[in-house]
C-alpha positions in Angstrom: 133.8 98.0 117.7 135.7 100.4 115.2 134.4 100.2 111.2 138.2 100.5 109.5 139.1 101.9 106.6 139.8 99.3 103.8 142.5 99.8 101.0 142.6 96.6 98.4 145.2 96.0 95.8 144.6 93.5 93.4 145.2 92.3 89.7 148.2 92.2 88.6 150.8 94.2 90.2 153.1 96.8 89.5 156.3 98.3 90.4 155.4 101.3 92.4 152.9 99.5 94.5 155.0 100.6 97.5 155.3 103.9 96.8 151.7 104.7 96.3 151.3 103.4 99.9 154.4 105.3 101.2 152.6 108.2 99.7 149.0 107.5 100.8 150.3 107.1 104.4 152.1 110.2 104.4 148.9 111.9 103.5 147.0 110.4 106.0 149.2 111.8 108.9 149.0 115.4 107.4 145.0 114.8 107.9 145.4 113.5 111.4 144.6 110.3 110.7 146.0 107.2 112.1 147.5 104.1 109.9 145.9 101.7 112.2 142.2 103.0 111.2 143.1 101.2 107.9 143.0 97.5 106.9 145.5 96.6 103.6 143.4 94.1 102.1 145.2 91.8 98.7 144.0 88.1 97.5 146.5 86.5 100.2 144.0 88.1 103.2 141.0 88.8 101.4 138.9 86.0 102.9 139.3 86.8 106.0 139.7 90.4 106.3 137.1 91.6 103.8 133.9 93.6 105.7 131.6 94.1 102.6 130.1 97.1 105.2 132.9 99.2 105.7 134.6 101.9 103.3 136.7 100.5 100.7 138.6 101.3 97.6 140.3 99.0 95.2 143.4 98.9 93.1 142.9 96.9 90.6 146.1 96.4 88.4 145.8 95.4 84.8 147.9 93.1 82.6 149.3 94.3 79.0 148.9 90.6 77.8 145.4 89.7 79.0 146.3 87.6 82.1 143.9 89.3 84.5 144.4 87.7 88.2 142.0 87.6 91.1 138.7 87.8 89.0 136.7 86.1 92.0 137.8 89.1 94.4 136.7 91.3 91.6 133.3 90.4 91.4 133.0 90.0 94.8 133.5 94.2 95.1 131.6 94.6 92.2 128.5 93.1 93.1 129.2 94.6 96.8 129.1 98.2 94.6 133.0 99.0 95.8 134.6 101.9 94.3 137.0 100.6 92.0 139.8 102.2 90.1 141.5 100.0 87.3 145.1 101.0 86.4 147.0 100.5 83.6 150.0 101.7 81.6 148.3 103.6 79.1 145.1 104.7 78.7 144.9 104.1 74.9 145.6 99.9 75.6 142.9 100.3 78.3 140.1 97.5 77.0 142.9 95.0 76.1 144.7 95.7 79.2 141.6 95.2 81.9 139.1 92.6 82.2 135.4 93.0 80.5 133.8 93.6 83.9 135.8 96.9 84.3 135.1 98.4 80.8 132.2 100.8 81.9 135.1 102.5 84.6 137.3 105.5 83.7 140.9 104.3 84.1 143.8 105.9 85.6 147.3 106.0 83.8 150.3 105.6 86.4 153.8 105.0 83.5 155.8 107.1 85.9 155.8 108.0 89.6 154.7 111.5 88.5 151.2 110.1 88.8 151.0 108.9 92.2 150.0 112.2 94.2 147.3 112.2 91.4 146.0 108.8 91.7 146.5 109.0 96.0 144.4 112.1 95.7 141.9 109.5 94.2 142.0 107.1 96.9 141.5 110.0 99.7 138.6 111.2 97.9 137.1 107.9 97.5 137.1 107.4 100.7 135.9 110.5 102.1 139.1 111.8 103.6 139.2 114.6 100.9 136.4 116.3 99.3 135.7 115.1 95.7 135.5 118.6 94.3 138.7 119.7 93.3 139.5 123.3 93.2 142.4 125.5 92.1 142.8 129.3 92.5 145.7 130.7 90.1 146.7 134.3 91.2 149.5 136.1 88.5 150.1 139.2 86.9 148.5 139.5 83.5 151.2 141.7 81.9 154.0 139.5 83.2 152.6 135.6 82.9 149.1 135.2 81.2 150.6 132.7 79.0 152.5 130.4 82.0 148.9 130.9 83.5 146.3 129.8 80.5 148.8 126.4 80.3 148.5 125.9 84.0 144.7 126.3 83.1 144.7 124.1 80.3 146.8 121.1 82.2 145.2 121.6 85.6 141.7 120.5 83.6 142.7 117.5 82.2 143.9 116.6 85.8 140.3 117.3 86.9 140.6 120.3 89.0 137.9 122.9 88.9 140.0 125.9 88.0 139.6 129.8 88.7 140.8 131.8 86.6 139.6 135.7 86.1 139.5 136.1 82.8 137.8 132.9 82.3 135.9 132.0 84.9 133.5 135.1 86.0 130.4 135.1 83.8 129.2 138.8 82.9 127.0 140.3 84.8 128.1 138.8 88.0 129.8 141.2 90.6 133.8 140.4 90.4 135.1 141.0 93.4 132.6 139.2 95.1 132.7 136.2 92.9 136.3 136.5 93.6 136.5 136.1 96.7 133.7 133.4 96.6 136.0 131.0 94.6 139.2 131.8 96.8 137.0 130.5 100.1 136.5 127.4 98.2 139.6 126.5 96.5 141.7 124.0 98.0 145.0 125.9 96.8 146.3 129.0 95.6 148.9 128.6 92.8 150.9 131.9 93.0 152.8 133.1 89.7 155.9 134.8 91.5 156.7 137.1 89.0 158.8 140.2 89.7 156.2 142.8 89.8 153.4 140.3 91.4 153.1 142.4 94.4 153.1 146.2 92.3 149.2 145.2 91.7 146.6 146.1 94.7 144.4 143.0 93.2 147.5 140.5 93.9 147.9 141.6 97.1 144.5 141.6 98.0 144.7 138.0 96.9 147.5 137.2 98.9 146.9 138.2 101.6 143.2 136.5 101.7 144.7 133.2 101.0 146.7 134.0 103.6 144.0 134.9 106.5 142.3 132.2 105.4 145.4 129.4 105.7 145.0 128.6 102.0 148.0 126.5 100.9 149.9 128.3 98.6 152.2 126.9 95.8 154.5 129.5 94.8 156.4 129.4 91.4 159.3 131.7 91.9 160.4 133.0 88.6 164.1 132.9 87.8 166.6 135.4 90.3 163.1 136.1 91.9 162.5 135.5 95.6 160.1 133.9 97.5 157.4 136.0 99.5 156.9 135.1 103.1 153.6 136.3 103.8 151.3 132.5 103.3 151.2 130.9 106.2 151.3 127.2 104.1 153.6 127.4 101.4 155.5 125.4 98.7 158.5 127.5 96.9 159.3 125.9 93.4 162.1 127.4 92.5 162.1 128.4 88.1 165.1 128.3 86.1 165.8 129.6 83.0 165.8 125.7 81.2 161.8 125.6 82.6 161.0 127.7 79.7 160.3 126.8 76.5 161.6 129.7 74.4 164.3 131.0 76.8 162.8 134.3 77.9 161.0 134.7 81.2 160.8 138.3 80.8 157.1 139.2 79.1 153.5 137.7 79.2 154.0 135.5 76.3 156.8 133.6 78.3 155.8 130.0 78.7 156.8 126.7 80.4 158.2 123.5 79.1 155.7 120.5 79.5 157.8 118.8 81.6 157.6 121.6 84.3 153.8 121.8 83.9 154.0 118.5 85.0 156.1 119.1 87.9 153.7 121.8 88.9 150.3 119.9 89.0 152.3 117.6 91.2 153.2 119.8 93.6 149.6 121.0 93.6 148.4 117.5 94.4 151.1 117.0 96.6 150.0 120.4 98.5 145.9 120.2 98.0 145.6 117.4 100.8 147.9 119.5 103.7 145.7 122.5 102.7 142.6 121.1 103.1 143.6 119.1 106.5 144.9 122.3 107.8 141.9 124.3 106.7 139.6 121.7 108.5 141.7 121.3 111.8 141.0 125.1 112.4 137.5 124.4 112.3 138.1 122.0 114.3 140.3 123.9 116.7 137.2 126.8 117.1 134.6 124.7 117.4 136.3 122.1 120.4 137.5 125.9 122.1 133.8 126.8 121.8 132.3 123.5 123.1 135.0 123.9 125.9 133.9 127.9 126.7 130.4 126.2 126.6 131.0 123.3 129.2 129.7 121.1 126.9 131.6 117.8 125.9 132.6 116.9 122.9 134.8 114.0 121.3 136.8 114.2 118.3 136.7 111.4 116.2 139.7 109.0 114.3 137.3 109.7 111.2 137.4 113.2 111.5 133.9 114.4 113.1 133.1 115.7 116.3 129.9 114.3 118.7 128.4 116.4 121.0 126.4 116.3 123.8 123.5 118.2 123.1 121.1 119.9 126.0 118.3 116.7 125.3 121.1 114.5 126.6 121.5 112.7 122.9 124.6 113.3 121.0 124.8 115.5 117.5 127.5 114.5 115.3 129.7 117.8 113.8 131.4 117.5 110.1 134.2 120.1 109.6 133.4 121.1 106.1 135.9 123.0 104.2 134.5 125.6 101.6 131.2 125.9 100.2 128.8 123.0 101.5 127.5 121.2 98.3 124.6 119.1 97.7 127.4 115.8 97.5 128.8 116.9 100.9 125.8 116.5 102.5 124.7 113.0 101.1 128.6 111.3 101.8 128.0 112.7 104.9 124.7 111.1 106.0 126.3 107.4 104.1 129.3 108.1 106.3 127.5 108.5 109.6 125.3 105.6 109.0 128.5 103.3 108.9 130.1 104.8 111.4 127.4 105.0 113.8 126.3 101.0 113.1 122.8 102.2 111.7 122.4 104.8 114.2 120.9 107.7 113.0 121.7 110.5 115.0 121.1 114.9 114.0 124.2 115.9 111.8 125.4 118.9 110.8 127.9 120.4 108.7 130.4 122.9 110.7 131.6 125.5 107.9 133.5 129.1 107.9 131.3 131.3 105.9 134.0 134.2 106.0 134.0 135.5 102.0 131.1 132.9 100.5 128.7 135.4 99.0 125.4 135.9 100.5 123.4 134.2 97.9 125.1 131.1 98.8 124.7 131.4 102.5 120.8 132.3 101.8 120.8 129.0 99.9 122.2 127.2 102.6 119.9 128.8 104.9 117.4 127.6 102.7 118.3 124.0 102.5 118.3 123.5 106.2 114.6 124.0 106.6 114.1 121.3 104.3 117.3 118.6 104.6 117.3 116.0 107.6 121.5 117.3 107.6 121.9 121.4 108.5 124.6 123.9 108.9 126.6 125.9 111.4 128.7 128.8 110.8 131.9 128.3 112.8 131.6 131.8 114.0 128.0 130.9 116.1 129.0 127.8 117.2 129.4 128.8 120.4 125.7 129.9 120.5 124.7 127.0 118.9 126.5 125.3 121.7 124.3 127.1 124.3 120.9 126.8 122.5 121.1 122.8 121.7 
């Protein structure tokens, strides 16, 4: 038997219903994943096609006037503890626009299509198929774009990414370069400010070409008669013209970029976080299968992403590609993920991850945690050994 996915959409409607979903699919075949691992679930089917045990997360579509439909199906998801997302035209209409049951949820605005890579970046995390944390690298060239980069800051925030940025996010007294390179291994994209002297600095570069060897998606703004660089191996050009600024001039660090543009950007970024991210975790895959294969060991990729081993005992191990840092949340999804997946089963997990550029206090923390969590870690790099010993 195969647990499905589980996508509801109910309330009251709305015009770009169908695009979210053209959207959502699309993402789903960038991670690998199959439309037919997913059940669309509305009040028509909901009856019959409703598993209150396997993942789900609902759409639930307010009304402007107060005519809230399908109440039944939304207490039924409630009291099953469903994730939930109510949606509405504006966030400042939200109680009058959603029934009382839904007052105690943060609410997602969607007035324009701009919104949907946002709110599909929701559902994939909801789900499991991304990870929740959210994090953003911005690379530039202070004397040419600090400005274009503290907005990109400022609006990449409100759209709840976790954002680096040097001269705001390194506390004193922590070693920079270091910390650096920490944050790049556990962004999910690089945003690049393509200025023309980007690449006179060593430090932008360095950062370059890290994202690159690490297959970091990279989303390039290009700024006007500037081209793009062809050293990231997963990259989105967006082209600037001279109209995207707001005072005219692109030529100094106090340049800065139109709101509408900012809103183009964080996008894009949305639009490029989930190919980055299902990239990143297909190499881990890729090493780990070669390494099981060099091993003679067999192993069996999942539809849901993780890998199950035979292990030397005869019993099967399951293997989580992890992208980034391991966090405490990754670890607990993960064991509630394998329990519905594996009916109940409760079989050793661990969390495969590529420790290339974490700092070593982290990976003596995670070295830590495995003596004392029932979940542990493996460094891509030893997998093989880990293979051979297991």
């Amino acid at each position: 038997m195969i647990i499905k996915y589980q996508i509801a959409v109910i309330g009251n409607g709305h015009s770009l219903i169908d695009e979210i979903k053209e959207s959502f699919y699309v993402h789903l075949a960038e991670l690998g994943i199959d439309r037919k691992y997913f059940t669309e679930i509305d009040e028509n089917n909901f009856a019959t096609e409703y598993k209150a045990n396997a993942p789900l997360y609902c759409l639930y579509f307010g009304d402007t006037g107060g005519n809230f439909k399908n109440l039944d199906i939304l207490s039924k998801l409630i009291a099953d503890a469903s994730l939930i997302l109510p949606i509405v035209d504006d966030l400042d209409t939200y109680k009058a626009s959603t029934p009382a049951e839904l007052h105690g949820i943060n609410g997602f605005a969607l007035a324009d299509p701009v919104n949907i890579e946002s709110l599909v970046s929701l559902m994939l995390e909801g789900l499991g198929l991304l990870r929740v944390s959210r994090r953003v690298f911005i690379s530039y060239k202070r004397n040419e774009s600090s400005t274009v980069a503290m907005q990109l800051y400022e609006q990449l925030e409100k759209n709840g990414f976790d954002v680096f940025l040097d001269t705001h996010s390194i506390r004193p007294g922590e070693p920079f370069q270091d910390e650096l390179w920490h944050r790049m291994a556990d962004t999910d994209i690089v945003i690049l400010l393509n200025t023309p002297g980007f690449l006179t600095s060593d430090w932008t570069k360095e950062e370059l070409a890290k994202a690159n060897a690490m297959q970091i998606g990279i989303l390039q703004l290009l700024w006007p008669t500037h081209r793009m660089e062809n050293t990231a191996a997963l990259s989105i050009p967006l082209q600037l013209e001279t109209i995207d600024f707001g005072n005219g001039s692109y030529s100094d660090a106090k340049s800065y970029l139109t709101n509408a543009c900012i809103e183009r950007i964080v996008e894009q970024a949305e639009y490029l976080r989930a190919r980055s991210l299902a990239a990143r975790q297909d190499n881990i895959v890729t090493e780990f299968m070669a390494a099981a294969k060099k091993a003679k060991r067999k192993a069996d990729l999942h539809p849901y992403k993780f890998i199950q081993v035979a292990q030397l005992s005869g019993d099967d191990a399951i293997i989580i590609p992890t992208v980034g840092v391991p966090q405490a949340l990754t670890y607990n999804r993960s064991e509630e993920m394998i329990g519905k997946m594996m009916f109940g089963r409760k079989p050793p997990v661990y969390l495969l991850y590529d420790h290339i550029n974490i700092r070593d206090r982290w990976l003596q923390h995670l070295d830590w945690l495995d003596n004392y969590l029932p979940i542990k870690t493996i460094k891509v790099t030893e997998a093989e050994q880990w293979l051979l010993k297991n």
